[in-house]
Every structure is written in structure tokens, then in C-alpha cells.
N, C-alpha and C positions, 0 to 999 in steps of 0.2 A: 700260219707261219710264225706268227710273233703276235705277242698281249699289247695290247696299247689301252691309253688312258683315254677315254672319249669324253674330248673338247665340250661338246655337248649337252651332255649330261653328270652331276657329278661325279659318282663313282663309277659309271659305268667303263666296262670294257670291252673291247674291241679285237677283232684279231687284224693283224697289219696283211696290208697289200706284199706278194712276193716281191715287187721293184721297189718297194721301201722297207723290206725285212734284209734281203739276202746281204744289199752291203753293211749293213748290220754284225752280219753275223761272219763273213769277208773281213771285216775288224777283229773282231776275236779269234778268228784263226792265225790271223795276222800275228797278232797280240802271243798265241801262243808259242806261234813259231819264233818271236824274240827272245820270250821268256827261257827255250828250248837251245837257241842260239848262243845267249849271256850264259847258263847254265853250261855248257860245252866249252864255254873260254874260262869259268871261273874253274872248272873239271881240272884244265891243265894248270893252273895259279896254283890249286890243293894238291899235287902229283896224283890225282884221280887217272889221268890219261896222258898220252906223248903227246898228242896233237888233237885241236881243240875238233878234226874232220874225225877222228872216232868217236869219239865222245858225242860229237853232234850224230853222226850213223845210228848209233847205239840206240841214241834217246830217241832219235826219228822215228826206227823200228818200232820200239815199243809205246809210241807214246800219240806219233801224229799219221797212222796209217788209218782206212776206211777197215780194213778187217779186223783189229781188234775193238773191245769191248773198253769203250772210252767215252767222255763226253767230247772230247776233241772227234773223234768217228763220227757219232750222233750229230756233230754240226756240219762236219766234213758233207755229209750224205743231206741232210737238211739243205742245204746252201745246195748243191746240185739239184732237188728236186726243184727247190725256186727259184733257181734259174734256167730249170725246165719249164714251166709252169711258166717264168716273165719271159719269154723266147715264144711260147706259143701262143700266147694273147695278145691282143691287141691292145693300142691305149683305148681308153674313153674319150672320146670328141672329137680325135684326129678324121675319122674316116664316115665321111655321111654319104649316105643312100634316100633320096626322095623318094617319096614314093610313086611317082612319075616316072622312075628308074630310066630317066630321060640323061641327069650330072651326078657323075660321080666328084665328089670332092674329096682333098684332101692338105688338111693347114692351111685353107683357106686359095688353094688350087684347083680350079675344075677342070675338068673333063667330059667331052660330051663322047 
């Protein structure tokens, strides 16, 4: 999902867990859709447009949809699979199985 810097070792790298990349990458969409927003109100300040809702359409179309060829696309579709991927895993440690498969626990809840 994402490069990270491993704590561990000096230079080494790492790739990021999906539940610590996607809101990551949730920011910079974010991020772009303001940058796309502010650009749509300065549109109408320049008389680029009557009303800052064309102007933002406009740019939306071409700029922040999954079908085109963009790097806003590329993260659009990236963020969806890692939050496909952190929807269908589990955490780590939350859910234990003895091997007795007599308790199940979970967060420190059992069940027999």
C-alpha cells in the first residue's frame, strides 16, 4: 500500500499495513478536493465562470473521477482496495483460539 521508513533498521523500508496507509491516502484526496473547491471560487473572482457549482462540475469531471487517467484516479482506486483488504482482515491479537479450542477470547472477553 505505502513505503515506510523501518524504525528498526536504518535505511531500510517497509511497505505500510492497509489500516495505516488508506487514511493516508483519505488525506490527499481530501486535500485535492479542496485544492479543486478553492480553484472553482477563484474560477468565478477571474470571470472564468458564473457560479463557483460549474466551475467545480467542470473540474470534478475531469480531474477527480475513477475513470480517467490521473493520479487522483490511481489513489481514488488504491484507497478502495485498502479498505477492502482492512474490512476483510482481522486485527492481530484481538481474537485468540487455544489450542484446547475449549475459549474463545476476544479483547480480553471469553467464551466458552
Amino acid at each position: 500500500m505505502g513505503i515506510r521508513q523501518d524504525a528498526t533498521s536504518g535505511n531500510a523500508q517497509k511497505l505500510s499495513e492497509a489500516a495505516a496507509f488508506t487514511p493516508k491516502l483519505s488525506a490527499y484526496i481530501k486535500m485535492g478536493q479542496l485544492l479543486v473547491a478553492e480553484r472553482a471560487l477563484l474560477a468565478v473572482e477571474i470571470d472564468e465562470a458564473d457560479f463557483p457549482a460549474y466551475a467545480l462540475e467542470e473540474m470534478q469531471n475531469r480531474f477527480m473521477t475513477k475513470n480517467s487517467r490521473s493520479p487522483i484516479s490511481w489513489s481514488l482506486k488504491l484507497r478502495a482496495y485498502g479498505k477492502a483488504v482492512k474490512d476483510n482482515m482481522t486485527s492481530l491479537g484481538y481474537i485468540m483460539w487455544p489450542d484446547d479450542n475449549e475459549i474463545l477470547s476476544y479483547k480480553k472477553c471469553a467464551s466458552r
